[in-house]
Each structure stands twice: as structure tokens, then as C-alpha cells.
N, C-alpha and C positions, 0 to 999 in steps of 0.2 A: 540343498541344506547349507544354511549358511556358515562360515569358518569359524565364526567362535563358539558352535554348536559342537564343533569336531576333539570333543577331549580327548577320547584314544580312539584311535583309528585301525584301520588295516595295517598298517608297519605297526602296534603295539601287536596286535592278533600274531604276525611273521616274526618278529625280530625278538618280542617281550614276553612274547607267550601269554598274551591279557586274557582275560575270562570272556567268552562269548557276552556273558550280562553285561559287560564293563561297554563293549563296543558295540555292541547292534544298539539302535536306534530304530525308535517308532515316524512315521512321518504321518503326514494329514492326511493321509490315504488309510483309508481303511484296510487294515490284512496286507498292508506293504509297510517292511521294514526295512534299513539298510544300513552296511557297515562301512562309513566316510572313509575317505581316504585326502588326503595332505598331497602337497611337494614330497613330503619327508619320504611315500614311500618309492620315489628313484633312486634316493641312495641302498634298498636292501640290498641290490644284488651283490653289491660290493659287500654288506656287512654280512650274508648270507653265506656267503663261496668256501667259508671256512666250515661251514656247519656240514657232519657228517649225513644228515638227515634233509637239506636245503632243498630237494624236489620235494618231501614230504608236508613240507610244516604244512600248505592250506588243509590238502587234505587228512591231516590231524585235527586242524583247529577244527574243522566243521565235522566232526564224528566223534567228538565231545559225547560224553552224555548226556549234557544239560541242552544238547540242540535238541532231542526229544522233546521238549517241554512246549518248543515252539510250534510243529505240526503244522511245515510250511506243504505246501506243492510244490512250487518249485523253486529254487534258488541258483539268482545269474549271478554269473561273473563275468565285471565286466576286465577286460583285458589292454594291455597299453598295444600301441600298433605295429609292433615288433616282437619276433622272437629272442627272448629273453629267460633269465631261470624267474621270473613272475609268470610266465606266460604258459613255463613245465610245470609251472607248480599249478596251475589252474588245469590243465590238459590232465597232471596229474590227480586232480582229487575232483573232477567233474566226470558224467557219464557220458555225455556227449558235446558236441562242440557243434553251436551256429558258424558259420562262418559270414561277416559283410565284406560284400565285395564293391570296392568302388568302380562306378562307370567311365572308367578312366584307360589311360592305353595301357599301362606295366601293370594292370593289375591283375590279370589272369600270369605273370610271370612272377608274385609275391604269391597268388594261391597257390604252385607248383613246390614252392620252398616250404609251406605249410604244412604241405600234403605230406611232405616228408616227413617233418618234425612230428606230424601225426601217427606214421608208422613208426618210426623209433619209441617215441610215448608208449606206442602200447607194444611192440615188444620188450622192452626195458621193466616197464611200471604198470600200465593200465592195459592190459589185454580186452577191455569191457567198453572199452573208450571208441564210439560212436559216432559219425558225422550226423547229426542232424540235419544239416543242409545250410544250405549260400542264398543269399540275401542279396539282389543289388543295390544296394545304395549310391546317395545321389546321383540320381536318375532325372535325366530331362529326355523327353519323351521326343524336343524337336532335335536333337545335337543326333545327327550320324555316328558319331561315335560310339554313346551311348546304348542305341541300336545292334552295332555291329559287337560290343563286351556281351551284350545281351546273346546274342546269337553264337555266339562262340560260348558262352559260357554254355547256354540248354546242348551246342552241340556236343561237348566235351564228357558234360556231367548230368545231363539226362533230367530225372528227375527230385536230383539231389537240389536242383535248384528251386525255390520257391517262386510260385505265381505270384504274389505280393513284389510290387519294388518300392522301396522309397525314395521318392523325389527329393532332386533339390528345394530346400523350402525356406525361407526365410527365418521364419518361426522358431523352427529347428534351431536354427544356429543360436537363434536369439535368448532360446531358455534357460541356458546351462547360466547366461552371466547376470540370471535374476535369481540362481539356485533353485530353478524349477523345473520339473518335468514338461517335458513341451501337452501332455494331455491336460494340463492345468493348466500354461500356461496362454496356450490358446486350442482349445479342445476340437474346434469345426474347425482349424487348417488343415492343408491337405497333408501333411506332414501327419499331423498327430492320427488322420485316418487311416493312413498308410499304416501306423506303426499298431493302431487297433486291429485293423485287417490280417498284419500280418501275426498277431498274436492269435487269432480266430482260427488262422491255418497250423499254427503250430500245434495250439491248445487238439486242434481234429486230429491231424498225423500222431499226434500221440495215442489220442485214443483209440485207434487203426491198427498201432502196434500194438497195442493192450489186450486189442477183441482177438489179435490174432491166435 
């Protein structure tokens, strides 16, 4: 979405208390909407810290009464790559959490720090708060390294991990600085199949817990 499309954003929703109608946005996808976000919102945590209520506010904004009107399936958040009070507050007012893990060496020693903040989350706040499961991303399939985060990761966390990885892709990188979804932006790269595929498996695992 390009930036002068971004009147109120996510720091207006956190900080302002804006009206869901004011900040969601429709985009050229059909049945996808999204709520922009700015620079503006790294500085909440700091204008946050004082509010009595600062793990609460996403999960107030999105349990509004007027988000009834909208009749989504599902709604992501996306999260900054650090734990932060943006990151409680998402943990806070979500019922489960993807987790991406890069194929990288320290990154099975950043999921351990998560895992935690996962448990505090729901005894503190969210008791109902879920792992949905771990994700590798960028993934190159010839680098041993990437190999070896893979196998350590299925050995540790079973099948919390998903069969889906996403590759490094070119494409990928390329889309966010034309304000595009990489499935628009180029829809046959192996990136944007990866992230199809891996919505296929989600979209099933859900509905596995459902029939249960």
C-alpha cells in the first residue's frame, strides 16, 4: 500500500483509539483488507508504557463491535522481529501465534526466548493463546546449514513445524518496495508458491482442529 494511502494507521488504532472504519483499508484483492502501519508506530512503546491498559489496547481495538460488520476468517498480525510491548500486545489479543523461523545459526536460540514469552503471555493474559506452529523461512535447500536449523528444528518441535518452507527468493524481497504482495507481484515465483502452499496447510490444520 503505498504511503500516502496511510491516513490513520495502526499507531492511530494503539495510541489514538481511531475507529476500526477510520483505519482498515480495502486493497485490490478481493475479501483482503489491511490496517497500514507508518515509521510512527516504533515510537508506541515508549508513548504506551504509561498506560494502565498497554498489553490490552490491540486486543480491544479488534473486539469492537463494529469488527462484526466485517465477517473476516481470519485476521493476521503482522509483528516487528523482536519481543517488545507491540509484540504482548499482539500475543495478547491473538488466539494463536505462527511462528517464522529463519534458516539461519541463532535462530533456534531466539525461538527458546519466545517460547517463553509465550508462557508468561498466557499465564498472565491469554490462557487460550496457542502455537499454531514454526515456519522455516529463507530456506535454500543447497546451504547445509539450512539443512541442519531444519533438522534440529523437526527434532526439538515435532510436528509443530510445518511441511511448507519458504525459500530464499528474490521476488520476495522485491515486493514490499513496489508496496505489493509478492502473489501479485509476481504470482509463478517460487516464493509466492511457497507462501500459497503454505496457507493450504494452515487453512487444513485448522480445519482438523475443528472436525475434532
Amino acid at each position: 500500500m503505498p504511503a500516502e494511502s496511510r491516513q490513520q494507521t495502526t499507531y492511530d488504532l494503539l495510541v489514538e483509539s481511531a475507529e476500526l472504519s477510520a483505519v482498515i483499508r480495502k486493497t485490490e484483492l478481493d475479501d483482503l483488507c489491511i490496517i497500514p502501519a507508518t515509521v510512527d508506530l516504533s515510537s508506541a512503546d515508549i508513548e504506551l508504557i504509561s498506560n494502565e491498559k498497554r498489553s490490552y489496547l490491540l486486543h480491544d481495538a479488534l473486539r469492537q463491535p463494529a469488527m462484526d460488520e466485517y465477517d473476516w476468517d481470519y485476521i493476521l498480525i503482522d509483528c516487528p522481529p523482536s519481543l517488545n510491548l507491540l509484540t504482548v500486545n499482539a500475543m495478547v489479543a491473538a488466539h494463536s501465534v505462527l511462528i517464522p523461523l529463519q534458516s539461519e545459526f541463532f535462530a533456534l536460540e531466539g525461538l527458546s526466548q519466545l517460547m517463553l514469552t509465550l508462557r508468561e503471555v498466557r499465564q498472565a493474559a491469554n490462557p487460550k493463546l496457542r502455537i499454531e506452529g514454526v515456519v522455516l523461512t529463507m530456506y535454500d535447500r543447497r546451504n547445509n546449514l539450512s539443512q541442519q536449523v531444519e533438522q534440529d528444528a523437526r527434532e526439538n518441535l515435532g510436528d509443530l513445524v510445518f511441511r511448507t518452507k519458504i525459500p530464499r527468493n528474490v521476488r520476495v524481497s522485491e515486493a514490499p518496495s513496489f508496496a505489493m504482495p509478492v502473489l501479485t507481484y509476481d504470482s509463478g515465483s517460487l516464493g509466492a508458491k511457497a507462501y500459497r502452499q503454505l496457507a493450504v496447510e494452515l487453512i487444513s490444520k485448522n480445519q482438523e482442529m475443528a472436525a475434532e
